[in-house]
PDB file with SEQRES, HELIX, SHEET and CRYST1 records, atoms N, CA, C and O in Angstrom:
SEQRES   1 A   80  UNK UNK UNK UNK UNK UNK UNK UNK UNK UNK UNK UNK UNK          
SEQRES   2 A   80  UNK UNK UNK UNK UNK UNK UNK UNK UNK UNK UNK UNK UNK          
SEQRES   3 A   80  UNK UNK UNK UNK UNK UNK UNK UNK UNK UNK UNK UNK UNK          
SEQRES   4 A   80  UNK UNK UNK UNK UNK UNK UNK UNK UNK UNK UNK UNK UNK          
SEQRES   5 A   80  UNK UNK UNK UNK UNK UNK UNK UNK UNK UNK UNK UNK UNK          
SEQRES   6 A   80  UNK UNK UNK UNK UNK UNK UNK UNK UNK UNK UNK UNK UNK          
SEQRES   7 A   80  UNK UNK                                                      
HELIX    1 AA1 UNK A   14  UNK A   45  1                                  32    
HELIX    2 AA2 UNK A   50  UNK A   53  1                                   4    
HELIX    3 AA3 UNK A   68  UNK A   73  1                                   6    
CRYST1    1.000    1.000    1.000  90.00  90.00  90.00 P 1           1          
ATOM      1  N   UNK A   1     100.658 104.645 100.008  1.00  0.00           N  
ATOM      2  CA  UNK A   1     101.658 104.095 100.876  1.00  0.00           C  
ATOM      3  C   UNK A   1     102.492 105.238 101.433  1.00  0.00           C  
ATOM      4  O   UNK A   1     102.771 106.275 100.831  1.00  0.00           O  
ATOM      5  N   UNK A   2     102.925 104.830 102.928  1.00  0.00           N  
ATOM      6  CA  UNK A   2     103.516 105.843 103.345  1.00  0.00           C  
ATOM      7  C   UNK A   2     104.908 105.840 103.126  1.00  0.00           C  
ATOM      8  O   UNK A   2     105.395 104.745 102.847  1.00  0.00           O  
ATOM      9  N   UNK A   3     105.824 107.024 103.200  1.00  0.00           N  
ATOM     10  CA  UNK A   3     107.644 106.793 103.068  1.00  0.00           C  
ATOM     11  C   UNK A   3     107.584 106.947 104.711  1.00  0.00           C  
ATOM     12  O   UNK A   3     106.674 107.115 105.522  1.00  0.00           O  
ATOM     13  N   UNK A   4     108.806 106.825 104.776  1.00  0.00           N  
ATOM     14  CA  UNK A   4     109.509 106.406 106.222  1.00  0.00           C  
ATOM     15  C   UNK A   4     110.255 107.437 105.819  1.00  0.00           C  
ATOM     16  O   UNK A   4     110.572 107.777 104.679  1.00  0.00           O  
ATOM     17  N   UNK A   5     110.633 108.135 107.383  1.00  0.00           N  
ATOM     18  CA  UNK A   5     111.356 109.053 106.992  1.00  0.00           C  
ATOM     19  C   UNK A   5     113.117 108.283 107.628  1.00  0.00           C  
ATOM     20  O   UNK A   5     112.818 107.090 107.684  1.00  0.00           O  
ATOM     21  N   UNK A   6     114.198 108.353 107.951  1.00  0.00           N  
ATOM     22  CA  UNK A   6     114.885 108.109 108.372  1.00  0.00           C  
ATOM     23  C   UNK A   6     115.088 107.692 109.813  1.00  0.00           C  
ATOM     24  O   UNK A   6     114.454 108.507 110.483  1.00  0.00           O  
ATOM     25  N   UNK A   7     115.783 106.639 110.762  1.00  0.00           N  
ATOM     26  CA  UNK A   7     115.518 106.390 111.715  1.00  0.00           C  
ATOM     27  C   UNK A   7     116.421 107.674 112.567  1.00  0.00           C  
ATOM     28  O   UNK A   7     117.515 108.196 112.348  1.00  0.00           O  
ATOM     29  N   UNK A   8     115.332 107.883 113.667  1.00  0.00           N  
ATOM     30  CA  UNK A   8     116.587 109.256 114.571  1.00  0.00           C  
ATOM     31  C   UNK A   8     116.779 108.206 115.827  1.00  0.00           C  
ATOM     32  O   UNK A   8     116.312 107.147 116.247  1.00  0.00           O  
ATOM     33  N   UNK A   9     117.884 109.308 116.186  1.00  0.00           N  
ATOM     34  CA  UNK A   9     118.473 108.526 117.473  1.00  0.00           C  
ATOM     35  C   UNK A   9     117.615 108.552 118.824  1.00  0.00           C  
ATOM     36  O   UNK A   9     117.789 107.923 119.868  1.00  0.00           O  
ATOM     37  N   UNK A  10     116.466 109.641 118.406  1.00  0.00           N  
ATOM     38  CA  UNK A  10     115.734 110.019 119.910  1.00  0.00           C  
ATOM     39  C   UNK A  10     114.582 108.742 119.321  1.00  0.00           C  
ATOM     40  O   UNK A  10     114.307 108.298 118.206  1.00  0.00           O  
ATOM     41  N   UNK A  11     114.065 108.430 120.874  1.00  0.00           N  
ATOM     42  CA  UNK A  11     113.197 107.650 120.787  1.00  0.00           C  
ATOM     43  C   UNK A  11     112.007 108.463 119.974  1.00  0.00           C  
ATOM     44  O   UNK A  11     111.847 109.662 119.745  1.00  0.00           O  
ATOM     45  N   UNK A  12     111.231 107.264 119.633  1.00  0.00           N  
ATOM     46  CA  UNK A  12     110.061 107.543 119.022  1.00  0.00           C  
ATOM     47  C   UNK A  12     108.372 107.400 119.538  1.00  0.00           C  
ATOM     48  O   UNK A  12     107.763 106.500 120.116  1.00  0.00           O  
ATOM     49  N   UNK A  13     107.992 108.674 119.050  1.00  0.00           N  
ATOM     50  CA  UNK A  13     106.653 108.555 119.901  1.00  0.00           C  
ATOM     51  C   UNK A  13     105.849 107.117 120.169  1.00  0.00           C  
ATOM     52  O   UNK A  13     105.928 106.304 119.248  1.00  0.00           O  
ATOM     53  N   UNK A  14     105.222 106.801 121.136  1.00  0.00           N  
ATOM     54  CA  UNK A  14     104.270 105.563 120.890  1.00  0.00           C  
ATOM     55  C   UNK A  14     103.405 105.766 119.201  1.00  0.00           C  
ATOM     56  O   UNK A  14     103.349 105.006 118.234  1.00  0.00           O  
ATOM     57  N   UNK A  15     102.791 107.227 119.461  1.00  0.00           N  
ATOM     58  CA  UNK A  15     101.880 106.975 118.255  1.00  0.00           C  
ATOM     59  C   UNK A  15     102.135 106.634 116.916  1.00  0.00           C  
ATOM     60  O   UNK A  15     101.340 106.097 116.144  1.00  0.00           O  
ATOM     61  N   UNK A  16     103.662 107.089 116.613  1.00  0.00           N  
ATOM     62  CA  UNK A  16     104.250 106.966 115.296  1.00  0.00           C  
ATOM     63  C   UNK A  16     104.626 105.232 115.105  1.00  0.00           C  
ATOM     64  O   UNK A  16     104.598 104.525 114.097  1.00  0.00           O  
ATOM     65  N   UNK A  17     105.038 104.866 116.772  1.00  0.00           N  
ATOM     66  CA  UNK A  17     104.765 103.000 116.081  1.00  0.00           C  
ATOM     67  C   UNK A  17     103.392 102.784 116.288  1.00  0.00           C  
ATOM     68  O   UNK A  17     102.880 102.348 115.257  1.00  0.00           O  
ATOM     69  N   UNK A  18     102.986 102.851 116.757  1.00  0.00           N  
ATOM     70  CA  UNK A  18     100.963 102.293 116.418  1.00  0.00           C  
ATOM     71  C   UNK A  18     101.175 102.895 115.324  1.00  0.00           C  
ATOM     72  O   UNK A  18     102.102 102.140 115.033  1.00  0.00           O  
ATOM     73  N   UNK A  19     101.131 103.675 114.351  1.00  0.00           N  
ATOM     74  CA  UNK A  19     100.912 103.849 112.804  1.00  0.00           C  
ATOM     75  C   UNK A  19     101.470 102.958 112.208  1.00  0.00           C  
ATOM     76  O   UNK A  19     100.943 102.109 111.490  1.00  0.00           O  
ATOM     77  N   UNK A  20     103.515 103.199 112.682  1.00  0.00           N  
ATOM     78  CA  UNK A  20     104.052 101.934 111.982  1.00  0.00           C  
ATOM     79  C   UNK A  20     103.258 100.590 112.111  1.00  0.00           C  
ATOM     80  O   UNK A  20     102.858 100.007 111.103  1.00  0.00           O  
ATOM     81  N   UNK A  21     103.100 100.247 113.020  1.00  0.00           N  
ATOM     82  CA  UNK A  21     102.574  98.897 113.104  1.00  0.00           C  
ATOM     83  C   UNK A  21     101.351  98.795 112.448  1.00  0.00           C  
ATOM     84  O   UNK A  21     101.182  97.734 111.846  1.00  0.00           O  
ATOM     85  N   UNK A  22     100.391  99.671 112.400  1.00  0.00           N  
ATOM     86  CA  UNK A  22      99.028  99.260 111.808  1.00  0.00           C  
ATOM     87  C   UNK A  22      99.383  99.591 110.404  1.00  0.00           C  
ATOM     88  O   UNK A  22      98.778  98.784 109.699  1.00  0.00           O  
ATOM     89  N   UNK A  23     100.119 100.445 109.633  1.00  0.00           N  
ATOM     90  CA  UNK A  23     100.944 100.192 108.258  1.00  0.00           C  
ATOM     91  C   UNK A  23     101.425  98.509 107.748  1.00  0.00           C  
ATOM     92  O   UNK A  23     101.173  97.871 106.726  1.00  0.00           O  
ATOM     93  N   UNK A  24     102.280  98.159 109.082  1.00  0.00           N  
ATOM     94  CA  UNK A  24     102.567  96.496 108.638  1.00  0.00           C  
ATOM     95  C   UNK A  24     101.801  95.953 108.461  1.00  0.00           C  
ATOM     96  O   UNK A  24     101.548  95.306 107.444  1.00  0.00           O  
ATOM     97  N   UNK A  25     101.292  96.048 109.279  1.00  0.00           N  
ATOM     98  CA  UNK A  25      99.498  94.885 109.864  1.00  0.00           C  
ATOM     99  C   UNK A  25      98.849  94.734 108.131  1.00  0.00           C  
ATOM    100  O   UNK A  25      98.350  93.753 107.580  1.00  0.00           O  
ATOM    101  N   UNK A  26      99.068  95.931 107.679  1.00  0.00           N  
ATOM    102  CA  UNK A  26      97.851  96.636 106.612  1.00  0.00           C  
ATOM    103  C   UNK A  26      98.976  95.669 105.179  1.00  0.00           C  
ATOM    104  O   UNK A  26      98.666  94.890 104.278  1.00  0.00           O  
ATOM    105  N   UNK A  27     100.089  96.169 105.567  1.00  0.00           N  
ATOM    106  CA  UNK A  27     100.455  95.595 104.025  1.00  0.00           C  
ATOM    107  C   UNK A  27     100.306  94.296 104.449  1.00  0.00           C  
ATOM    108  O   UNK A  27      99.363  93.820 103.818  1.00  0.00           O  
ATOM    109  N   UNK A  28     100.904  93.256 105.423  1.00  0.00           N  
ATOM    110  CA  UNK A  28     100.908  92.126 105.770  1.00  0.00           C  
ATOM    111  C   UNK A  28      99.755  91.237 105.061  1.00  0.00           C  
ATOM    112  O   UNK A  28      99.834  90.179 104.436  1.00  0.00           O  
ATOM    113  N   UNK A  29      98.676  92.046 105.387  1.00  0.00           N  
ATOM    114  CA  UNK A  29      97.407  91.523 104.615  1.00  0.00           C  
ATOM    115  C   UNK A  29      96.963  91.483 103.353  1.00  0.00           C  
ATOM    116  O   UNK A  29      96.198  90.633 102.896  1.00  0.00           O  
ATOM    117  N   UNK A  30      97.569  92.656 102.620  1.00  0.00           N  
ATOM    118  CA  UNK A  30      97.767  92.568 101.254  1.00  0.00           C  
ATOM    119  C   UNK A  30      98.359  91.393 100.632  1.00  0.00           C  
ATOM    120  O   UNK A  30      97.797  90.522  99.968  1.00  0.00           O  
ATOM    121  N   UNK A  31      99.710  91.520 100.988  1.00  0.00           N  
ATOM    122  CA  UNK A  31     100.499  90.173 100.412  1.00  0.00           C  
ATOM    123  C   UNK A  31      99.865  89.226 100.683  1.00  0.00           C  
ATOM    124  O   UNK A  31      99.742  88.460  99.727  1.00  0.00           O  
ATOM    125  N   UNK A  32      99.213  88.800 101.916  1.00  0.00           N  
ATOM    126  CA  UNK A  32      98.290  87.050 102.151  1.00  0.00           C  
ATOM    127  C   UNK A  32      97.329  86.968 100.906  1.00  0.00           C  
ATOM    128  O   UNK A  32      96.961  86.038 100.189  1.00  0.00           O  
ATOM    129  N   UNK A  33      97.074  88.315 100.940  1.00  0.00           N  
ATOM    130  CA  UNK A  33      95.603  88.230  99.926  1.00  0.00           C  
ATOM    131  C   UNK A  33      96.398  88.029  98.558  1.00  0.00           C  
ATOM    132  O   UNK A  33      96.050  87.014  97.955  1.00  0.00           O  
ATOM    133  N   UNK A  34      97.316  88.727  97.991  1.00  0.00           N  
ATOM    134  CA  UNK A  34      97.609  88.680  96.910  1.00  0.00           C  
ATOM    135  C   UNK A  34      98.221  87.282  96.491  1.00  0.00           C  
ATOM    136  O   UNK A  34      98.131  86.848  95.343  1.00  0.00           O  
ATOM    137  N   UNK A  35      98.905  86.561  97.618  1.00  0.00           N  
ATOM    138  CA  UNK A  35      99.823  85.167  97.397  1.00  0.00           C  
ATOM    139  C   UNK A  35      98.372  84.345  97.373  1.00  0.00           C  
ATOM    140  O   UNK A  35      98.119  83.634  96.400  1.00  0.00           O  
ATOM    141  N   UNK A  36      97.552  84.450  98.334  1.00  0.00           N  
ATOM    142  CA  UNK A  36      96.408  83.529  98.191  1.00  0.00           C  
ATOM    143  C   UNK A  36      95.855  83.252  96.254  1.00  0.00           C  
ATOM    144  O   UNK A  36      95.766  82.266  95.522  1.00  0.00           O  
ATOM    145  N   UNK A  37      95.605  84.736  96.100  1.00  0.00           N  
ATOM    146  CA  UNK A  37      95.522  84.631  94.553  1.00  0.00           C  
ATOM    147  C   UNK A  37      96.308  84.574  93.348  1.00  0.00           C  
ATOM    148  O   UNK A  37      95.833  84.708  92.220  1.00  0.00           O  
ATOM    149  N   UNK A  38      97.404  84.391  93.587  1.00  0.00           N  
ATOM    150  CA  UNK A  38      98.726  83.970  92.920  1.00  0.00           C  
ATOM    151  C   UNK A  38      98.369  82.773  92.703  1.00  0.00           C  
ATOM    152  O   UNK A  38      98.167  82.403  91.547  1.00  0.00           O  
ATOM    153  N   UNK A  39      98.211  81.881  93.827  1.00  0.00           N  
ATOM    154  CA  UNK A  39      98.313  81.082  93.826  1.00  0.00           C  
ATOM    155  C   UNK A  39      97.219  79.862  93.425  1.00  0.00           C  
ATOM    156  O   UNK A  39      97.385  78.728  92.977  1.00  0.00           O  
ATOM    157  N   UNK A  40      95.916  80.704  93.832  1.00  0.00           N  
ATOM    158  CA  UNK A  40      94.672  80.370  92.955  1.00  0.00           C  
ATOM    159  C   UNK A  40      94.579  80.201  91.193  1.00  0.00           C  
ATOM    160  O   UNK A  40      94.044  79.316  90.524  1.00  0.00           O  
ATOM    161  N   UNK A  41      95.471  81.664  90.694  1.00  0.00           N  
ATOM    162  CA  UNK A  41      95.959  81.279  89.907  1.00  0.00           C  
ATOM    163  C   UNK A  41      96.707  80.257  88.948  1.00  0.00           C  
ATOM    164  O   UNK A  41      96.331  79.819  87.862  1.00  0.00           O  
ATOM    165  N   UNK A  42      97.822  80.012  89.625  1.00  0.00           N  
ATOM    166  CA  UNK A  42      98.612  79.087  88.890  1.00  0.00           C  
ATOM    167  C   UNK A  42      97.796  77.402  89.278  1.00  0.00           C  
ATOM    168  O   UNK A  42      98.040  76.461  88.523  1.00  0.00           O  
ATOM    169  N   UNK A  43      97.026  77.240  90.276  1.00  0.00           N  
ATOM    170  CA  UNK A  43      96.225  75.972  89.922  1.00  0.00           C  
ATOM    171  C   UNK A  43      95.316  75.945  89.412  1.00  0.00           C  
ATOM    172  O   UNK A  43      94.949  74.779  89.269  1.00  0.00           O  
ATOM    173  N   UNK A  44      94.518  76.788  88.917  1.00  0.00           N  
ATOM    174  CA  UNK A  44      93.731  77.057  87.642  1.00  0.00           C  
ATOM    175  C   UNK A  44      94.548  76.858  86.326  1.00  0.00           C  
ATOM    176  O   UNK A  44      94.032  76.069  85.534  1.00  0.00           O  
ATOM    177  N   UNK A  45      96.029  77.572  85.850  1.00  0.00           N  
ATOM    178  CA  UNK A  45      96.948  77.766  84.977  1.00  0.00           C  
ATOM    179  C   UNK A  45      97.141  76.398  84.867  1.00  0.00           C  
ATOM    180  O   UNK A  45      97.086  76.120  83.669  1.00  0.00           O  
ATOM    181  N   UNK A  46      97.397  75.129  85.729  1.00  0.00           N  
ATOM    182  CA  UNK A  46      98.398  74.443  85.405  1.00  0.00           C  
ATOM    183  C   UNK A  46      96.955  73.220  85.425  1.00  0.00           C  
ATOM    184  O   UNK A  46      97.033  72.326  84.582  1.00  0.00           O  
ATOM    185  N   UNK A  47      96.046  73.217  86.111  1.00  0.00           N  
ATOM    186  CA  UNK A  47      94.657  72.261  85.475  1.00  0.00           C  
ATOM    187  C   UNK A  47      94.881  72.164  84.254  1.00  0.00           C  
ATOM    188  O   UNK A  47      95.148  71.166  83.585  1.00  0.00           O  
ATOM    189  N   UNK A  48      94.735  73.542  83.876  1.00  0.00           N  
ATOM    190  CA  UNK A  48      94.568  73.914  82.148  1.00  0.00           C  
ATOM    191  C   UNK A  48      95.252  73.594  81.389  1.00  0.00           C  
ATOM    192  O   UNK A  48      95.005  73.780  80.198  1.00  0.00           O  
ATOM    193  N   UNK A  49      96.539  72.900  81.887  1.00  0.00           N  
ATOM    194  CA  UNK A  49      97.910  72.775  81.206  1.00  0.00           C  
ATOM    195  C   UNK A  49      98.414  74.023  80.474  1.00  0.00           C  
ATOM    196  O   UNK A  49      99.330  73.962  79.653  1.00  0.00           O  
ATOM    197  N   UNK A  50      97.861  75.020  80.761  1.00  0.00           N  
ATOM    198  CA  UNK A  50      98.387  76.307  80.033  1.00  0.00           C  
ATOM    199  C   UNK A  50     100.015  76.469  79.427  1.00  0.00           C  
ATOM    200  O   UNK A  50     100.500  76.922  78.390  1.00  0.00           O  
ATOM    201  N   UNK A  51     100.568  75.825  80.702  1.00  0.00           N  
ATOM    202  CA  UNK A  51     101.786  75.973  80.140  1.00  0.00           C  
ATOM    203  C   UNK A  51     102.158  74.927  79.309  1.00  0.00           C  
ATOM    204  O   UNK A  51     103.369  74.950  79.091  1.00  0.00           O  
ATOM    205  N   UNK A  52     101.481  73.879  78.679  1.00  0.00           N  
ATOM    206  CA  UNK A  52     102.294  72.979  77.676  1.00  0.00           C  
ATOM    207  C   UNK A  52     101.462  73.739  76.374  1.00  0.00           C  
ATOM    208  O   UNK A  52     101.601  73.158  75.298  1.00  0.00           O  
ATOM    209  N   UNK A  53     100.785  74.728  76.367  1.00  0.00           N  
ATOM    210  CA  UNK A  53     100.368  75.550  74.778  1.00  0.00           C  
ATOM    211  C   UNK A  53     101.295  76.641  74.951  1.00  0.00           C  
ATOM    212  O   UNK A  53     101.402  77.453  74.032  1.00  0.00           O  
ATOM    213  N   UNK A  54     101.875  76.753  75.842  1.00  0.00           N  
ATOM    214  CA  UNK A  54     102.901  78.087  75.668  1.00  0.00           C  
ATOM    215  C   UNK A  54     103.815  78.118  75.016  1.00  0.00           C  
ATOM    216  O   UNK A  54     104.685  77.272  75.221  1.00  0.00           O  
ATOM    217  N   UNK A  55     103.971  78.970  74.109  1.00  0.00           N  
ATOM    218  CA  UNK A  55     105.217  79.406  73.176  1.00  0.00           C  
ATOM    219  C   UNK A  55     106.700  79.437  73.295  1.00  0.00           C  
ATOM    220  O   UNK A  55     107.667  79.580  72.547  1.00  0.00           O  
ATOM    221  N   UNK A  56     106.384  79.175  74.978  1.00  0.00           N  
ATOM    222  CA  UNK A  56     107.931  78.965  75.443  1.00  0.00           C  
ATOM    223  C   UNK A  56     107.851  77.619  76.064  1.00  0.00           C  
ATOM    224  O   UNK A  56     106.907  76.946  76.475  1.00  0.00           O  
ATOM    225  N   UNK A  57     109.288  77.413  75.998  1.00  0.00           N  
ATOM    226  CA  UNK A  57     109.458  76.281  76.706  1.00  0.00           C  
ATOM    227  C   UNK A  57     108.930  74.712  75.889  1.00  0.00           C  
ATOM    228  O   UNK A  57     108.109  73.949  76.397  1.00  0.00           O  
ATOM    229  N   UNK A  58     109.579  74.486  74.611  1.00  0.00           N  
ATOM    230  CA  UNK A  58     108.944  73.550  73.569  1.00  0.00           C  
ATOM    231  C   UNK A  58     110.058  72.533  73.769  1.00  0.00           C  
ATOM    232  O   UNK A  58     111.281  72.663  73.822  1.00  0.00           O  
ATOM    233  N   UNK A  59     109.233  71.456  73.865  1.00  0.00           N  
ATOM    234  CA  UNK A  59     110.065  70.081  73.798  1.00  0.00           C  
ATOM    235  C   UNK A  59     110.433  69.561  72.428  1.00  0.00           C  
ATOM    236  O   UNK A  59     110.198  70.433  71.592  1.00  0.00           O  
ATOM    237  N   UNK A  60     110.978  68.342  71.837  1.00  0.00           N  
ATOM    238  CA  UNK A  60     110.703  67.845  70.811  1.00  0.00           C  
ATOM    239  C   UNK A  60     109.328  68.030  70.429  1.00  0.00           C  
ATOM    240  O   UNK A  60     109.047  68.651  69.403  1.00  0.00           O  
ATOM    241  N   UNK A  61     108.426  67.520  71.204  1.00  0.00           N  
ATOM    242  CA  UNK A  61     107.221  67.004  71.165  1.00  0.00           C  
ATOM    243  C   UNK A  61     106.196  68.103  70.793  1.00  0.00           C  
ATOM    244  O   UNK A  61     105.031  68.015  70.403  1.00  0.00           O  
ATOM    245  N   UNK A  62     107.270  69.522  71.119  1.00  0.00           N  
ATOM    246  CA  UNK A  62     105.894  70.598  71.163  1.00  0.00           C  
ATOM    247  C   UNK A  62     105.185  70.916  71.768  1.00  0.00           C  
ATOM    248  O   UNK A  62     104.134  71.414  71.364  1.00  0.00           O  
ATOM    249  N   UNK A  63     105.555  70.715  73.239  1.00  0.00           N  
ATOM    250  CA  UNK A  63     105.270  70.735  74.522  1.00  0.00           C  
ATOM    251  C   UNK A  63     105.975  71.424  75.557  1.00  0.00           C  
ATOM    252  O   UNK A  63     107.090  70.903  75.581  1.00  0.00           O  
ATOM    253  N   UNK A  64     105.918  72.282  76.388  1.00  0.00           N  
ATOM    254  CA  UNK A  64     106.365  72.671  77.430  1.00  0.00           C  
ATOM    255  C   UNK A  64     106.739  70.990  78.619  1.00  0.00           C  
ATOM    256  O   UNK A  64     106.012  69.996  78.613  1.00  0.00           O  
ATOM    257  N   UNK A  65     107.343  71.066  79.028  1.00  0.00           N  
ATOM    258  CA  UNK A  65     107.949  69.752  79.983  1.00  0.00           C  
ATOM    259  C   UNK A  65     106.999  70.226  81.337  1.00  0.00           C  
ATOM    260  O   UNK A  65     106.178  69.342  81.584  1.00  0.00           O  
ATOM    261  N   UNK A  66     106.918  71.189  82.111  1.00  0.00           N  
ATOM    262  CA  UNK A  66     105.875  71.268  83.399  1.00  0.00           C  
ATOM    263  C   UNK A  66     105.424  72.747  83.244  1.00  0.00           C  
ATOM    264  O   UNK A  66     105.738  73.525  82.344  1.00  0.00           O  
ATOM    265  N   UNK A  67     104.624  72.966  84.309  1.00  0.00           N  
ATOM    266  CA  UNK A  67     103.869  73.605  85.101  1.00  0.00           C  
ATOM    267  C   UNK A  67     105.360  74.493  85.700  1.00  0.00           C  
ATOM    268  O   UNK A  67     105.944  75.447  85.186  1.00  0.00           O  
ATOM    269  N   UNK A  68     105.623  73.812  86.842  1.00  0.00           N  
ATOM    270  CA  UNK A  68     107.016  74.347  87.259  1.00  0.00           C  
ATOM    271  C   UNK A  68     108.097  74.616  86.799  1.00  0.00           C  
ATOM    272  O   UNK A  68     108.790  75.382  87.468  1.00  0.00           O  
ATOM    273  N   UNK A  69     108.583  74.155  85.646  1.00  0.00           N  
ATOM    274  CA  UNK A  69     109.536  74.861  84.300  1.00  0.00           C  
ATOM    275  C   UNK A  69     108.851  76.058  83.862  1.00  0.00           C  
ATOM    276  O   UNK A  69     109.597  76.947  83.450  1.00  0.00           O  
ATOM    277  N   UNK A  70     107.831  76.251  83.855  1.00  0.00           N  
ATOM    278  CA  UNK A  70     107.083  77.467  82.853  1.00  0.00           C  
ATOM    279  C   UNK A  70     107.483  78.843  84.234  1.00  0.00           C  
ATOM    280  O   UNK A  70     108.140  79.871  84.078  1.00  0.00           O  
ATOM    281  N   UNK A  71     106.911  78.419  85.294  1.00  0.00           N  
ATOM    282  CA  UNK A  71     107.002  79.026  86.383  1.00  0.00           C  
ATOM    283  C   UNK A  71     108.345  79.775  86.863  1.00  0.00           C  
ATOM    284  O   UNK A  71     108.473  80.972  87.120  1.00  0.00           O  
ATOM    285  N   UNK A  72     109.335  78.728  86.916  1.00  0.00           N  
ATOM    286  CA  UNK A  72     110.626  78.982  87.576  1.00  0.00           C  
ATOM    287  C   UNK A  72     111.337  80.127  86.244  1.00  0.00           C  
ATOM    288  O   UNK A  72     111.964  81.176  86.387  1.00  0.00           O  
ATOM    289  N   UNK A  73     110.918  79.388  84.971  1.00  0.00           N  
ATOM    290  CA  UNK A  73     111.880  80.381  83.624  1.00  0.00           C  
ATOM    291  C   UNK A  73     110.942  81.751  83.465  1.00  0.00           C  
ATOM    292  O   UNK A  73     111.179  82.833  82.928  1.00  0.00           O  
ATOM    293  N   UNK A  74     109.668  81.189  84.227  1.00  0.00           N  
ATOM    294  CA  UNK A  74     109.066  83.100  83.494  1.00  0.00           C  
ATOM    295  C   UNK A  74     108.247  82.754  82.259  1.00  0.00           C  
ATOM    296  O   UNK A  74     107.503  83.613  81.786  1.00  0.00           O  
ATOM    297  N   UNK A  75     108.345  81.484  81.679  1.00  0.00           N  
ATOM    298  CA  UNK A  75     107.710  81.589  80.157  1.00  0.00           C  
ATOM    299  C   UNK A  75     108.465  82.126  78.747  1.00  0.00           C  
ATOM    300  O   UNK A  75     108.105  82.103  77.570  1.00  0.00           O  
ATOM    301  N   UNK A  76     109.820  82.676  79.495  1.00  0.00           N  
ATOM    302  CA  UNK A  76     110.377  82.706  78.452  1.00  0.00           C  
ATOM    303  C   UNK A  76     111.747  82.084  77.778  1.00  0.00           C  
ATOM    304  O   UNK A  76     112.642  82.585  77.097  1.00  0.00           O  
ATOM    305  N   UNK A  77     111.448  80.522  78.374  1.00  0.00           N  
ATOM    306  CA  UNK A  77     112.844  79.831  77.212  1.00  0.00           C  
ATOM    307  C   UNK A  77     112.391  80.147  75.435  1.00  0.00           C  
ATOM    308  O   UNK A  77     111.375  80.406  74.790  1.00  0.00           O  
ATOM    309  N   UNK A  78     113.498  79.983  75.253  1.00  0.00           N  
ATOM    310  CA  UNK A  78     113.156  80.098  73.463  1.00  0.00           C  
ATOM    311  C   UNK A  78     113.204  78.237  72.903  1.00  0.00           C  
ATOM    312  O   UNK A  78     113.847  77.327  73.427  1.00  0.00           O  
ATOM    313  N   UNK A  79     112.367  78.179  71.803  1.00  0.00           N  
ATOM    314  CA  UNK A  79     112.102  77.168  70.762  1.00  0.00           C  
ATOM    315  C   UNK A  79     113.217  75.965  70.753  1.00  0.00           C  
ATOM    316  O   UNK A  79     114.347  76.333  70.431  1.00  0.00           O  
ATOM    317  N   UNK A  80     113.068  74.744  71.027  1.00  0.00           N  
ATOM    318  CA  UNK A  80     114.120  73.892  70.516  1.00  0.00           C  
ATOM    319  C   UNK A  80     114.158  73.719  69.014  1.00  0.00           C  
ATOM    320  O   UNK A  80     115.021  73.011  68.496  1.00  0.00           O  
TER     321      UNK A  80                                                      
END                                                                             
């Protein structure tokens, strides 16, 4: 990944934004790809009920309460 150097007051070459921009373009696509599989993830995770065997987040029952409780706390409430 590239650093940025500071913005100057003189304009900037065309070529240095065609880099910038094909830099965005480039991460832009990363993140789609990575949220796509985030997200593949957690509906695989939550089919599985993964989060009601998790160690966090225990009801009376010994159960995690959702999918989206496990999610939003991180997995890590402690034991009732």
């Amino acid at each position: 990944m590239h650093t940025l150097e500071p913005l100057a007051a003189t304009p900037t070459p065309i070529a240095d934004l065609d880099r910038l921009g094909d830099e965005i373009a480039e991460l832009s696509a990363h993140l789609q790809a990575a949220t796509a599989r985030l997200l593949d993830l957690i509906r695989v995770f939550d089919a599985r009920e993964g989060w009601a065997g998790s160690a966090s987040l225990w009801t009376s029952s010994g159960r995690s309460t959702s999918c989206i409780r496990w999610l939003v706390t991180g997995g890590v409430d402690t034991p009732r």
